[in-house]
C-alpha positions in Angstrom: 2.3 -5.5 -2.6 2.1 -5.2 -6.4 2.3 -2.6 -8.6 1.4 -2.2 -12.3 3.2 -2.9 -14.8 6.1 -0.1 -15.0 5.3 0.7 -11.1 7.0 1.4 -8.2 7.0 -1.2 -5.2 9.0 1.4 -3.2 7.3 1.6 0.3 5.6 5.3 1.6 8.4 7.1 3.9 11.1 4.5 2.7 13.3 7.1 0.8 15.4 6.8 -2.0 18.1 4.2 -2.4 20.8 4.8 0.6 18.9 7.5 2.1 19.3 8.6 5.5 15.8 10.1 5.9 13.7 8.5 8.8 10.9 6.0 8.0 7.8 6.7 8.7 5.5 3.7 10.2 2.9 2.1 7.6 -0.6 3.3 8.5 -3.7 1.0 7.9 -6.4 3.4 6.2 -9.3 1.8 7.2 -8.8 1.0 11.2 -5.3 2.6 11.8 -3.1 -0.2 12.4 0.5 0.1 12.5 3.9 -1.2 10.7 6.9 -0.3 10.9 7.4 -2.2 7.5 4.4 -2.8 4.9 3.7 -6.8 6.0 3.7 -9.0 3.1 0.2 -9.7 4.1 -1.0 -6.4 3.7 -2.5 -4.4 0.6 -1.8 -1.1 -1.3 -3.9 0.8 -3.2 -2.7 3.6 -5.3 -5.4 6.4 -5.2 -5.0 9.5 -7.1 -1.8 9.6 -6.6 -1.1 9.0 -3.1 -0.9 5.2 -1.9 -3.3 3.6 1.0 -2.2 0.6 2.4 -4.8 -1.9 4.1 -4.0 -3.9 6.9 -4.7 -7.9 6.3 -8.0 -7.6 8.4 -9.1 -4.7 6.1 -8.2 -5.9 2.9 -9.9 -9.5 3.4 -13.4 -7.8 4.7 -13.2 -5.2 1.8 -11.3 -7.5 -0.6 -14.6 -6.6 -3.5 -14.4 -3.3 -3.0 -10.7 -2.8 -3.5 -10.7 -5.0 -6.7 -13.7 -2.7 -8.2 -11.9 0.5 -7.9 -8.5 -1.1 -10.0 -8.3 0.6 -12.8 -8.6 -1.7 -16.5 -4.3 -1.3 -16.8 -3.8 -3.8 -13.4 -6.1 -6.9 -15.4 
């Protein structure tokens, strides 16, 4: 994952720091997949506001259309 410059790379459902709160699995937007940890191999998108991860499958068959939608801050 990678996050722009003064981002967070803290995981959806992973809490804050010592947090007893239960994870929630990493869903794949596009075709559902699941994770119980975002997979180094996978990609997140940040879209308004709320983050969509793609599973590795996803990300390399929509890999153009991900990039397009980055806003001019990530280059």
């Amino acid at each position: 994952m990678t996050s722009p410059p003064g981002g967070s790379d803290v995981p959806l459902g992973s809490g804050d720091s010592g947090s007893s709160a239960e994870l929630r699995p990493i869903v794949c937007t596009r075709c559902g997949a699941r994770a119980d940890t975002p997979p180094l191999t996978w990609t997140c998108s940040m879209e308004n506001g709320t983050r969509h991860y793609f599973c590795d499958t996803c990300a390399r068959e929509n890999l153009r259309a991900i990039e397009a939608r980055l806003d001019p801050a990530w280059w």
